[in-house]
N, C-alpha and C positions, 0 to 999 in steps of 0.2 A: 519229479523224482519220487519214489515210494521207496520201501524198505525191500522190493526185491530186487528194485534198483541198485541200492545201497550194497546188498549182499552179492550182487555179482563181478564188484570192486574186488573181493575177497575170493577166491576159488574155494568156496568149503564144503562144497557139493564131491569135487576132486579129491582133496583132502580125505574126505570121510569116506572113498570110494577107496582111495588108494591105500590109507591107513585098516581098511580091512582084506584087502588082496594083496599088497606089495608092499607093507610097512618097512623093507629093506627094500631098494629097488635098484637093480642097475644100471647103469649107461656104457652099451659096448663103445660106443663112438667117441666119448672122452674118459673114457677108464675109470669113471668117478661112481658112487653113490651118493641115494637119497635116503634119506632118514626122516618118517613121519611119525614116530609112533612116543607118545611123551615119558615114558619111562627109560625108552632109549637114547633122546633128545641128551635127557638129563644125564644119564650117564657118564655120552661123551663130552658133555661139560666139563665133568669132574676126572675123567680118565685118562691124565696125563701122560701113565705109562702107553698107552696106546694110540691115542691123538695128539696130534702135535697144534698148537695155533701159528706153529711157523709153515709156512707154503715149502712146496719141493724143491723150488730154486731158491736161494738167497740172492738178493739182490739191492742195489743200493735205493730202493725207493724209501720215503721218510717212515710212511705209515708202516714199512716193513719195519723201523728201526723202534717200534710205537712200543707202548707194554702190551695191545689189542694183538699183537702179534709172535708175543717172547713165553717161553715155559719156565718154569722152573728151574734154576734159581734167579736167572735173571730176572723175570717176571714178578718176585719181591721183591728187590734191590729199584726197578723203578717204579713200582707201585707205589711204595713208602717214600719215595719222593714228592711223587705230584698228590698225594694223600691229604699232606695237610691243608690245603687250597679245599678240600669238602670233606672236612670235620664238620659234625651238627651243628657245633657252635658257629661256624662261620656264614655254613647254610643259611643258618635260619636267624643270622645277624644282617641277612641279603632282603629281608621280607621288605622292608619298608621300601628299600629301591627299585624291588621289583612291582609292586603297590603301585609306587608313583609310574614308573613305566606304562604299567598296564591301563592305570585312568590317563595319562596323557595320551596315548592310542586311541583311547572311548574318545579324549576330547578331540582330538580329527578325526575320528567317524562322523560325530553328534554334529560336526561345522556343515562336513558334507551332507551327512543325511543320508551314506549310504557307506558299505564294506563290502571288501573282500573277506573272508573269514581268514583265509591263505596269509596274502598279499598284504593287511593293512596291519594285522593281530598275529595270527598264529606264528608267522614269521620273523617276522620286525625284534618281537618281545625278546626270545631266545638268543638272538643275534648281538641284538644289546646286552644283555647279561653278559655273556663270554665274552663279548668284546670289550669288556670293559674290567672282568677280571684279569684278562691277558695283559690288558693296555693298548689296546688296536685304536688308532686316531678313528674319530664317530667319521670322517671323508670315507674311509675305506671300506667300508661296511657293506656297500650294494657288492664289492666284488668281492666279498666273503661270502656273500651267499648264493654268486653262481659259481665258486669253486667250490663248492660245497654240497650244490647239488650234482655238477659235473661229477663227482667224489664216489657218488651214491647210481651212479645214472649207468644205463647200459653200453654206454661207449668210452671201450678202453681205451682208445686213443685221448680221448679230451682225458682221460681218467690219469694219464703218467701226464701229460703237457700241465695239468692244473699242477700236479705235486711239482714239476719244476719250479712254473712261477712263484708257488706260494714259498719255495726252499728259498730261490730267491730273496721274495719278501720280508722271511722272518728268520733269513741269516742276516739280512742288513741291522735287523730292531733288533736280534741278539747281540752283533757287534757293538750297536750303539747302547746297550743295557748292562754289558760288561762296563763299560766306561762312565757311562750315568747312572747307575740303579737308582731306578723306580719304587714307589710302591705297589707292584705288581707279579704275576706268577711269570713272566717273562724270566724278568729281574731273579726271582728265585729259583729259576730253573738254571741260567747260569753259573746260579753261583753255588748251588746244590752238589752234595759229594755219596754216589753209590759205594757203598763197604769205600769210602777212602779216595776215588776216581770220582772226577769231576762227566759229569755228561757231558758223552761226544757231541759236534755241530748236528750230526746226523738225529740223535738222540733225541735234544733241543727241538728240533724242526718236528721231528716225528710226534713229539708232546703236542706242540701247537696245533700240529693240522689234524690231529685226532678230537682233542677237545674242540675245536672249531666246527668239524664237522659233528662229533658227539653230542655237543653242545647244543648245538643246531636242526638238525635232521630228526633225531629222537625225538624233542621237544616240541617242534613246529607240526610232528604229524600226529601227536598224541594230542595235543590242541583241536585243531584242525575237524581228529577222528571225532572227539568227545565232542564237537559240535555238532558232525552229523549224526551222531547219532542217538545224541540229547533232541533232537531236532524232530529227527525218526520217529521218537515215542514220547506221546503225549503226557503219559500218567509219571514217567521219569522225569520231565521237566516240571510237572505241578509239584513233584516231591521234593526236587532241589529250590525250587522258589519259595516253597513252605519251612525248607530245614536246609543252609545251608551248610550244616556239617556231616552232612550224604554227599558232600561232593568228594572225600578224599576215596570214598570204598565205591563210589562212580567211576570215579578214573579210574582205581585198580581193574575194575572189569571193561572198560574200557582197554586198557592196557593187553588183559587176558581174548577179547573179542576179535579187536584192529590191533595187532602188536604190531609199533612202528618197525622193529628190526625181523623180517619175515623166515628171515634164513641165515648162518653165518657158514663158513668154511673150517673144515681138520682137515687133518692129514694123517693120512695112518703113519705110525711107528713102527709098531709089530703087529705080524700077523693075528687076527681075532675074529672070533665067531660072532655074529648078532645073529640073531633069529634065525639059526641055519646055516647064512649066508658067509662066508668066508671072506674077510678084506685083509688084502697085503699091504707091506710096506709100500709106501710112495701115491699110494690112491688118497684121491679126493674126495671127501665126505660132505654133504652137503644136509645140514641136520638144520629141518623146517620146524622155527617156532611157532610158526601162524598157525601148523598141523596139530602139535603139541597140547595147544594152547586150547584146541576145541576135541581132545583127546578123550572117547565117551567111554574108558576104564578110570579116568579121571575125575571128570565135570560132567555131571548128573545134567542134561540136556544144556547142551554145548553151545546149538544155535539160537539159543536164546537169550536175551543180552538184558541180565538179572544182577541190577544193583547192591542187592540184598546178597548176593552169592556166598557164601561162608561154608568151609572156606574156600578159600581163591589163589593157591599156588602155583599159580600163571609164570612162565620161565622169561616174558616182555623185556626184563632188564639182565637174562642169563643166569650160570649157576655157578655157583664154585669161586676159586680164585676170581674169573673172570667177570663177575656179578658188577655189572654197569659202575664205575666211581661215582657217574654223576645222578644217581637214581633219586636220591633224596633231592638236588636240585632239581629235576626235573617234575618230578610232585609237586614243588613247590611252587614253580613256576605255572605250571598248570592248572593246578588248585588257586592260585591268585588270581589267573585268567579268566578261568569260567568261574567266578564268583565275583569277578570284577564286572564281566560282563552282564551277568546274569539280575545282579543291583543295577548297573545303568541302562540296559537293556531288555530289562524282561518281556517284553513281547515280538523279539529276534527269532526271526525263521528264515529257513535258507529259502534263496529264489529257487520256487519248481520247476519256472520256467528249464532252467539252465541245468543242463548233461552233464553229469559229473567224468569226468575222467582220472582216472588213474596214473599217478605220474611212470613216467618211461625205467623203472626198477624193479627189478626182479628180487632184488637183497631187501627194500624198504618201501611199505604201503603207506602212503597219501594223496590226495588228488592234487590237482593241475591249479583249479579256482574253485572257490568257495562263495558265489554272491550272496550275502545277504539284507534283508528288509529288516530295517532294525525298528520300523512301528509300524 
């Protein structure tokens, strides 16, 4: 594997084509648009009166009932509920567990003597975290993370049967959390009141299976990314082995290069003009952060993957209202990771043997496996 290997995981070849011919683009066939152009990006972040993050049908799915999906005003009313679960202070009262997590991962590598980057680290780590903020038994864990990628993955059918099981799941551990509270965000979300109203069952579920996958997915491919491509370049890995407090402005460009969330979904409200193009009520907007993110009225050479970048207002964790909850953990977790690894493994390079592939989502970039030779 080389670096133009690497770069063709990413379409930014497309991107940089598209963002100068069709920066609004349309689709007669599913009525929708695309959005590559990063001043636009951000805009309909922030443009509530116009897009909406509710879809055109309402429906009883959890992650419909999420805050990933409510406007204004509901969209504060459950914000400020699951809020305090990642205040700074509690954040970064998580370092030491996530520490130990991260060296007991290095110690079953170091037994075997070999890794997944994926599979053994990138994954594992994030998993534990939120499962353990929630209160999820450590048994259940492997089938949090294939409903989780099922979640993210290009098949809607597994995509609505995962939300059943999991409504299943974690209406049972809310019923039993009502009766027993825990010391846990389960427990608090039970017993939590919006303006006065207790959260619905639906509400409940839609919390869980958001942070679960949020939790999850974001965390595991910004891992994962920052390995391949600390990997990719030599003079970037001598840096962080020399100083490692270049790893937190590493990640953010990391973040801005591979952003694990590639694209999210609006919906128009009212009629609005973007660059020309005319979008009505009811269309589907399709606004590309990965496009954004390598945006050349923005980021003075885009394709270049520059640790030092300053500055770096990469949109990786969203904008507005809707600006990632878990961004701070997710850094955190991160930055633990490749600094965990980077001390116990400093002479880790992925296997070139092995073909990277790209996993099966169109909404989220990371690959499949990550081998690596850890001396």
């Amino acid at each position: 594997m080389d670096w133009r290997t690497a770069n063709e995981l990413i379409p930014l070849s497309y991107f940089k084509e598209i963002r100068a011919s069709s920066p609004v683009s349309f689709k007669k066939e599913t009525d929708s648009w695309d959005v590559f152009k990063y001043e636009d990006v951000k805009t309909i972040f922030s443009d509530h009166e116009h897009f909406s993050s509710q879809g055109v049908e309402t429906t009883k799915d959890p992650i419909e009932a999420s805050v990933l999906r409510q406007d204004p005003p509901k969209h504060r009313q459950l914000r400020m509920l699951v809020s305090q679960a990642f205040v700074p202070r509690v954040i970064e009262g998580l370092t030491p567990k996530i520490e130990a997590i991260a060296n007991a991962l290095c110690d079953q590598m170091e037994a075997s003597g070999k890794m997944d980057g994926l599979h053994d680290f990138a994954s594992p780590l994030p998993i534990i975290v939120i499962a353990e903020m929630l209160g999820i038994p450590q048994d259940d864990r492997e089938r949090f993370k294939a409903w989780s990628d099922a979640l993210v993955g290009n098949n809607s059918e597994r995509y609505y049967q995962c939300q059943q099981e999991m409504s299943v799941y974690f209406t049972a551990i809310a019923d039993q959390r009502r009766l027993e509270p825990q010391d846990d965000l389960i427990s608090r979300l039970v017993r939590a009141k919006a303006d006065g109203e207790q959260l619905s069952d639906l509400e409940v579920i839609g919390f869980c299976i958001l942070l679960l996958v949020a939790g999850n997915e974001t965390t595991t491919n910004l891992i994962s990314s920052a390995l391949l491509l600390i990997d990719s370049h030599a003079d970037v890995k001598e840096q962080l082995l020399a100083d490692r407090s270049l790893v937190p402005q590493a990640l953010e460009e990391v973040l801005r290069y591979c952003s694990p969330v590639q694209t999210m979904i609006r919906t128009v409200k009212k009629t609005t003009v973007l660059r020309g193009q005319t979008l009505t009520p009811g269309q589907m907007v399709n606004i590309w952060i990965g496009s954004a993110n390598h945006d050349e009225d923005i980021f003075e050479h885009p394709d270049i993957f520059d640790i030092h970048r300053n500055p770096n207002p990469h949109l990786a964790f969203g904008h507005g209202i809707h600006f990632c909850l878990g961004a701070q953990l997710a850094r955190l977790e991160s930055k633990i990771a490749i600094q965990t690894l980077l001390t116990r493994f400093p002479e880790f390079h992925l296997d070139r043997s092995h073909v990277l592939e790209r996993i099966d989502s169109w909404m989220m970039f990371g690959v499949k496996q990550m081998p690596i030779i850890l001396r």
